[in-house]
C-alpha positions in Angstrom: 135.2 134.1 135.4 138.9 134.3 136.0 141.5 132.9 133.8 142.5 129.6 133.4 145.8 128.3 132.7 145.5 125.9 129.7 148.3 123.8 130.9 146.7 123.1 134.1 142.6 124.3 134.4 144.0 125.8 137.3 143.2 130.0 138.1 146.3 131.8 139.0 144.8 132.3 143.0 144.5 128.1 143.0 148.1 127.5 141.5 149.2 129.9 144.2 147.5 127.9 146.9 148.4 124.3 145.3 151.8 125.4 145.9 151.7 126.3 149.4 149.6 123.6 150.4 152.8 121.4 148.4 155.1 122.8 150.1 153.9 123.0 153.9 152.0 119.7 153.9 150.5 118.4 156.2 148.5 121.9 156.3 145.0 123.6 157.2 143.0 125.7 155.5 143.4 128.5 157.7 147.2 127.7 157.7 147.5 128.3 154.0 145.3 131.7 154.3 148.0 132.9 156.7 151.1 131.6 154.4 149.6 133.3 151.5 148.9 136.5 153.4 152.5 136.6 154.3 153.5 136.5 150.9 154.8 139.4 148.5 151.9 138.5 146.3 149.1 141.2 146.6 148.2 141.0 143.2 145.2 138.2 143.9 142.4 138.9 146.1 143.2 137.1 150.0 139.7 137.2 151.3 138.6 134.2 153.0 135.9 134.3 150.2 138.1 133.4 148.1 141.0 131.3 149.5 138.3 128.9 151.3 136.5 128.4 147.9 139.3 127.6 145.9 140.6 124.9 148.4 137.3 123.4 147.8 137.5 123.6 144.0 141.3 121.8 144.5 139.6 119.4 146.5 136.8 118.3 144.1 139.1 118.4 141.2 141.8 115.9 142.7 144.7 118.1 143.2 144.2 118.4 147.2 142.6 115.3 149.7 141.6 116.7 153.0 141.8 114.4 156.3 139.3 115.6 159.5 141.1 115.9 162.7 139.1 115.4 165.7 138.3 118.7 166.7 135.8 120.9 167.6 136.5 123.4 164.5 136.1 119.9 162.3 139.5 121.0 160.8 140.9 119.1 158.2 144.8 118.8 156.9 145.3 118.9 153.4 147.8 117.3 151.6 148.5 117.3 147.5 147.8 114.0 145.5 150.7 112.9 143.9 149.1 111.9 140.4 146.9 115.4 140.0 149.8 118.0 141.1 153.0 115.8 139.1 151.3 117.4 136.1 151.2 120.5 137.4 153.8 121.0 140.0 156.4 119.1 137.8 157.6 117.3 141.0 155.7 114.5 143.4 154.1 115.5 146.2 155.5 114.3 149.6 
């Protein structure tokens, strides 16, 4: 089981994605794989067995709401709650 921050609950890979999804909402899934992949951090694991999980742990804990677009892919566009990520973010969502 990876570690938890006590502050948060939050794993170090799920921080990482609660930020990007913060910080390029409105934003996909698949959007935030590709950010993160981009990124100098190669420390945590990028495979989509493990991005695509921890969106849906976000998601069930409150941090991140999804909303579908009508599309073939059933896509949805995620965007932070304000009164999960203040707490952890230090600073509303948009």
């Amino acid at each position: 089981m990876k570690k938890k921050s006590p502050e948060t609950g939050l794993t170090e890979l799920e921080s990482h994605l609660l930020s990007i999804v913060w910080r390029t909402q409105p934003t996909t899934a698949y959007q935030v794989r590709q950010t993160f992949a981009q990124s100098p951090t190669r420390s945590l694991a990028l495979s989509q067995g493990s991005v695509y999980p921890a969106i849906e742990r976000l998601k069930a804990h409150g941090y991140v709401r999804s909303v579908a677009l009508k599309d073939r892919r059933k896509t949805e566009q995620l965007h932070c709650n304000s009164c999960r990520s203040v707490d952890c973010m230090s600073v509303p969502c948009a």
